[in-house]
C-alpha positions in Angstrom: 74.0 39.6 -59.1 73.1 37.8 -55.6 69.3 37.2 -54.9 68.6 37.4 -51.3 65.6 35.3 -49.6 64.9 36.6 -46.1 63.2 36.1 -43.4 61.4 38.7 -41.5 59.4 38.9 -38.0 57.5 41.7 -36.2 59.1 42.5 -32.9 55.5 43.4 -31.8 54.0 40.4 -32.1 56.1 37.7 -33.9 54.3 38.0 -37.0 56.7 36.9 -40.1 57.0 37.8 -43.7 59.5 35.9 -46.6 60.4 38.0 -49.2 63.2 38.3 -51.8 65.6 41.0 -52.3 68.5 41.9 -54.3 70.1 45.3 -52.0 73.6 44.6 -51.3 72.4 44.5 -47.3 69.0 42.1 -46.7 69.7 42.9 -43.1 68.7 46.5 -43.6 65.7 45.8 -45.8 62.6 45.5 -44.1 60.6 44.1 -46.8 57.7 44.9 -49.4 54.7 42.9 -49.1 51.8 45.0 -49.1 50.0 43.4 -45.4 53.7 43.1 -44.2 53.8 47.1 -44.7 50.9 47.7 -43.3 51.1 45.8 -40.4 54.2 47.5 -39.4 53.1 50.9 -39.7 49.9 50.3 -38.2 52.0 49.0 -34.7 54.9 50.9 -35.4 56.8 47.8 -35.1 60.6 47.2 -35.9 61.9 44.2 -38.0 64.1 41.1 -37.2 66.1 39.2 -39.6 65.9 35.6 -38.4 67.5 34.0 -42.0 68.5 35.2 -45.3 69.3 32.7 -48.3 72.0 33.7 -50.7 71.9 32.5 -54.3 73.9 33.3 -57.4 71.6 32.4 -60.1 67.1 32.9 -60.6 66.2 29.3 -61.0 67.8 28.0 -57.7 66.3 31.0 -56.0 63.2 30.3 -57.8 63.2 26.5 -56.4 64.2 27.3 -52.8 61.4 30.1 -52.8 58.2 28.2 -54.0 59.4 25.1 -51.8 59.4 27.3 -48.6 56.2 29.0 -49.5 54.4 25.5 -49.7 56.5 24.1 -47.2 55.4 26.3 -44.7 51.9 27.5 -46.4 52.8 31.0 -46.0 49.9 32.3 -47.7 47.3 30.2 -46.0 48.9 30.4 -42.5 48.2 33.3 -39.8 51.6 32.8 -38.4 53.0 34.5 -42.2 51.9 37.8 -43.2 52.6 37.0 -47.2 49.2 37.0 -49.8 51.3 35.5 -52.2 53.2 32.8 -52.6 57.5 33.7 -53.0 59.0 32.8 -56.5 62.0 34.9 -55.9 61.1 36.6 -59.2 58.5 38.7 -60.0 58.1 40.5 -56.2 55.7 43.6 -56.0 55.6 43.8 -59.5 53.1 40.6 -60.1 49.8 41.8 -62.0 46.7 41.1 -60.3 45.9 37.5 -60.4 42.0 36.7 -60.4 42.3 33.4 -60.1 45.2 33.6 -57.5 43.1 36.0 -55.4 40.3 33.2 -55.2 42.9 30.8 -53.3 43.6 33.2 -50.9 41.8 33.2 -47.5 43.0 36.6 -46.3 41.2 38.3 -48.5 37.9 39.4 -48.4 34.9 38.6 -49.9 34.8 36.0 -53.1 37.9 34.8 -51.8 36.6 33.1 -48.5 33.4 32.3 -50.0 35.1 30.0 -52.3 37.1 28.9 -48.9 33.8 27.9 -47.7 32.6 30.5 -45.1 29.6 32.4 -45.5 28.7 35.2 -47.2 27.1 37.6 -44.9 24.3 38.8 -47.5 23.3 35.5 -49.3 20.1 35.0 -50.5 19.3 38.8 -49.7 17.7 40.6 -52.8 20.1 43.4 -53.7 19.1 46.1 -56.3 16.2 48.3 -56.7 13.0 47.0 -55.1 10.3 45.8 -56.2 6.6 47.3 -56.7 5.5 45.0 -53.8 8.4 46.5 -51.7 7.8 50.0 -52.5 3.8 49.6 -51.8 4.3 47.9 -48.2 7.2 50.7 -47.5 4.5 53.6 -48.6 2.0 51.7 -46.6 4.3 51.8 -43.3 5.2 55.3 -43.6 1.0 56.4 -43.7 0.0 58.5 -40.9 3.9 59.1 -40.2 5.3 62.3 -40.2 8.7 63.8 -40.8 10.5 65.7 -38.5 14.1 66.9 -39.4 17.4 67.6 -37.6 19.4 70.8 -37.0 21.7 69.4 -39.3 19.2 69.0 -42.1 18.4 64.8 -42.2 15.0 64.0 -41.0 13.7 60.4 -40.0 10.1 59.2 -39.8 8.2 60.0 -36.4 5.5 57.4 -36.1 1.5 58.8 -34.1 1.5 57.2 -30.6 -1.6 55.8 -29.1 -2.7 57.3 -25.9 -1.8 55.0 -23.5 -4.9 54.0 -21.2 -5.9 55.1 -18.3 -6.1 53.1 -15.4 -9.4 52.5 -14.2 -9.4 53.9 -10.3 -12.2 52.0 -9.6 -10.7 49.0 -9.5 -8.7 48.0 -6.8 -6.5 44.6 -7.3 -8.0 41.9 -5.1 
């Protein structure tokens, strides 16, 4: 059985994905990875085949694979659309790997917190609020009324102040 490592790239924007395959045409296969897919039906892109790498047997396909995935961090870099590293053996069928996910930068959430960016809702309370919380928000709506949409929402109309008059007998000097 020959094990086929290819090289992919977006005709859209160059974008390129390394994958393994083992149909009897790699040229024809325009590859699995999950961002790779969607990428490509999102622009409605075609595929290129730059390179494909034949081998006869797992382990030297195994080798090749994870030494090009480091070699040229595909997971890491922008210029590769892969989310996980190429071992030429397991392919879409990898169970989810937390601690895999973690590593990975493009995607969301925990993952580029432990990169190092910031999380957008840190230190933010999260949950059901507090007496305190509920008292000032009861004390913000007194005096308000609410006034509701055709559609059946309503929001909170705060009392306006008359605004004051302007005193006619004054004239600006």
């Amino acid at each position: 059985m020959n094990i086929y490592l290819y090289i992919k790239q977006c005709t859209h924007c160059q974008l390129k994905y390394f994958g393994k395959t083992s149909q009897s045409n790699p040229y024809e296969y325009k590859g699995s990875g999950k961002r790779w897919r969607n990428h490509l039906k999102k622009h409605k892109a075609s595929v290129i085949t730059l390179e494909v790498f034949s081998f006869d047997n797992e382990q030297d396909a195994k080798e090749f694979a994870l030494a090009f995935s480091k070699e040229h961090s595909i997971v890491e870099s922008k210029e590769w659309a892969n989310l996980i590293e190429e071992d030429a053996l397991c392919g879409g069928s990898r169970p989810y790997n937390k601690e895999a996910n973690k590593k990975n930068s493009k995607l969301g959430g925990f993952a580029k917190a432990a990169k190092g960016y910031p999380v957008w809702n840190k230190g933010l309370k999260t949950g059901p609020d507090s007496e305190e919380t509920k008292r000032k928000k009861s004390a913000s709506r007194t005096g308000n009324r609410r006034s509701y949409r055709e559609d059946g929402t309503w929001f909170w109309i705060k009392p306006t102040l008359p605004s004051p008059q302007q005193d006619s007998t004054l004239e600006p000097s």
